[in-house]
C-alpha positions, 0 to 999 in steps of 0.5 A, spaced: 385 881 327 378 880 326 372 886 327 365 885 329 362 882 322 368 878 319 368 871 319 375 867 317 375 861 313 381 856 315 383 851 311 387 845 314 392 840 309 392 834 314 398 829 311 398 822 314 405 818 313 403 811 308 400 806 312 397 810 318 390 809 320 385 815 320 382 818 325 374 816 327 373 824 328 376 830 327 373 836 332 377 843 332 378 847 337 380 855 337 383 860 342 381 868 341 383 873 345 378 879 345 381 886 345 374 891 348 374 897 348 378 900 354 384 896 350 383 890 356 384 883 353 380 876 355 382 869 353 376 864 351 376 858 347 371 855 342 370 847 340 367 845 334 363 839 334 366 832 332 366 831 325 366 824 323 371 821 318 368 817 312 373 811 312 369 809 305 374 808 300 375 812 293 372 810 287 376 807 282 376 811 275 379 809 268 382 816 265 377 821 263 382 823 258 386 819 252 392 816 251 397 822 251 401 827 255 396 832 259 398 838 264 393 837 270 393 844 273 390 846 279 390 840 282 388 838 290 394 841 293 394 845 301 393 852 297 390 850 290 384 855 287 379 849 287 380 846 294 379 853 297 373 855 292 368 856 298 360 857 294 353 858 299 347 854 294 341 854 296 342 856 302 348 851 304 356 852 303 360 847 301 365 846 296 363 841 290 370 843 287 374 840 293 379 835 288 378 838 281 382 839 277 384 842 270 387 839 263 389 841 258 393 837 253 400 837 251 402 838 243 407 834 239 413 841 241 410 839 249 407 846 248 399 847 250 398 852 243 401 852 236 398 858 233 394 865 234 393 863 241 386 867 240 383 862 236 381 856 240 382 852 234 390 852 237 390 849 243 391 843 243 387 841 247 380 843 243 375 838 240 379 833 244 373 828 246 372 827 254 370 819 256 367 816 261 371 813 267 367 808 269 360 806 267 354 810 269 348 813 267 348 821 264 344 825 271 344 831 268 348 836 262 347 843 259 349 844 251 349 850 247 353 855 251 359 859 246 366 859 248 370 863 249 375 867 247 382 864 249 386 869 254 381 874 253 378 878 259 371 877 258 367 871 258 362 870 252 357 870 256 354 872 264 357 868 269 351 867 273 350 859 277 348 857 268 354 860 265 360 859 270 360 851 268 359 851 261 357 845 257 358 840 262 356 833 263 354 830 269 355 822 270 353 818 276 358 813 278 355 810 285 350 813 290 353 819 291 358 819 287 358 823 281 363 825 276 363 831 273 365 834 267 366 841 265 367 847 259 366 843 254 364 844 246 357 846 244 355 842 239 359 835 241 355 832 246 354 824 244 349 823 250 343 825 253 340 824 260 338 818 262 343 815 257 347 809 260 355 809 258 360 804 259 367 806 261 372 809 256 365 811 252 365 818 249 361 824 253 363 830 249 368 834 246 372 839 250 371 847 249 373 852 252 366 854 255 363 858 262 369 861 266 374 858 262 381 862 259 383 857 255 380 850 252 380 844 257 376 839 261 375 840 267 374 834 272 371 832 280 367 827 283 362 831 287 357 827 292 351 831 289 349 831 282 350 839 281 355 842 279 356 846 283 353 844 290 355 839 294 361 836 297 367 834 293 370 826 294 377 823 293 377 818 287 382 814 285 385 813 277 386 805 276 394 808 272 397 813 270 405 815 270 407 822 272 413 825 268 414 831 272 412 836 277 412 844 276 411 849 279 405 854 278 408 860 275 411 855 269 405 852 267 401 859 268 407 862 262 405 855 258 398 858 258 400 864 255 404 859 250 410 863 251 413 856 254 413 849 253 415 844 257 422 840 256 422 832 259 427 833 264 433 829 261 434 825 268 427 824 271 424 816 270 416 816 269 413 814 276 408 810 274 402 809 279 396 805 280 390 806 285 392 814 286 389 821 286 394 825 282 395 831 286 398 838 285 401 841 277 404 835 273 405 833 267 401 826 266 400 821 261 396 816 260 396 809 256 
């Protein structure tokens, strides 16, 4: 129930069966019953305007990430923490982190972290270089912000609009599509802003920067350069294979490095191409 004052957000997760054409618009339309004061009820309803639906296709992107086994975590996903990350900047509301995801990278026990996990130098991921996707032009970057302690309750600095991304890099792909990377090491960036990078080219290193619990990238493509406005878009890696779904309480337990993941004994890699990768997996890249 909603009272005077309130707002409600609704989040739809729309799937289409493979080959089905998109819709041209999308319009909402929603039935409230309102109770007054004398308890009587009244029953109205209230249409949306048609939103258009963008039929342009997703970028194509090489792996942000070297050849090896990585976790994504927080992927798009009906209830995923990015795709319901709802911020007003500047005036406006929009959800730049729409397709985020995070990534953390897999040691040779399978695990996130060997070691005092308070360290960052234990998780395997940390001082991992990140690389550019396609090739593009350095927009925009911020250095010098401290790590954090992993798994620690507090972050090492404030997290104001600066300090939640961390050390980021923010690449510029096409008109309005931007590929952001973010929580990176201070001291690692190998561009600076005006910089043209090629595919596969280093950006920097991952660090465990902004509002981060533990070292690794976080990545999404944005239709604005800021990282933290916008609208986030859909891409598309050229290849991966997928080892394994799981399920968000065990790669929260990888986290903690209480746990490391075992390659199920009767799961065959599946291989895709032209595909955003969705959900918690393991992934690896070639």
């Amino acid at each position: 129930m909603l009272h005077g004052g309130d707002f409600l957000v609704a989040f739809l997760w729309i799937a289409l069966e493979p080959g089905s054409s998109l819709p041209k618009t999308l319009a909402h339309r929603a039935t409230f019953r309102l109770v007054r004061p004398d308890g009587t009820e009244q029953e109205y309803v209230v249409e949306g305007a048609p939103v258009q639906i963008s039929t342009r296709v997703p970028i194509q992107l090489q792996p942000p990430l070297p050849a090896a086994h990585w976790l994504m975590a927080n992927g798009p996903s009906k209830l995923g923490e990015h795709r319901l990350f709802l911020r007003t900047v500047d005036g406006k509301t929009s959800n730049t982190q729409r397709f985020a995801s995070d990534w953390m990278l897999l040691g040779p026990d399978k695990g996130l972290v060997a070691g005092d996990v308070a360290q960052n130098s234990s998780w395997h991921s940390y001082g991992v270089p990140v690389l550019a996707v396609a090739d593009g032009v350095v927009v925009d970057l911020a250095d010098g912000l401290p790590d954090n302690v992993p798994l620690a309750e507090e972050r090492a600095v404030p997290m104001t609009r600066e300090g939640m991304v961390g050390n980021y890099v923010v690449l510029q792909l096409e008109e309005e599509r931007y590929a952001f990377y973010g929580h990176l090491k201070a001291g690692t960036l190998a561009v600076s802003v005006g910089d043209r990078v090629a595919a596969g080219q280093e950006l920097g290193k991952i660090g465990n920067s902004g509002n981060s619990d533990a070292p690794h990238l976080h990545f999404h493509v944005a239709d604005d350069p800021d990282p933290l406005s916008g609208e986030g878009v859909p891409f598309a890696f050229t290849s991966f294979a997928v080892l394994d779904t799981l399920d968000a309480a065990f790669w929260e337990k990888m986290l903690s490095g209480s746990v490391s993941w075992k390659e199920p004994a009767d799961a065959e890699p599946s291989f895709r191409t032209s595909e955003m990768p969705t959900g918690e997996l393991i992934v690896e890249f070639k």
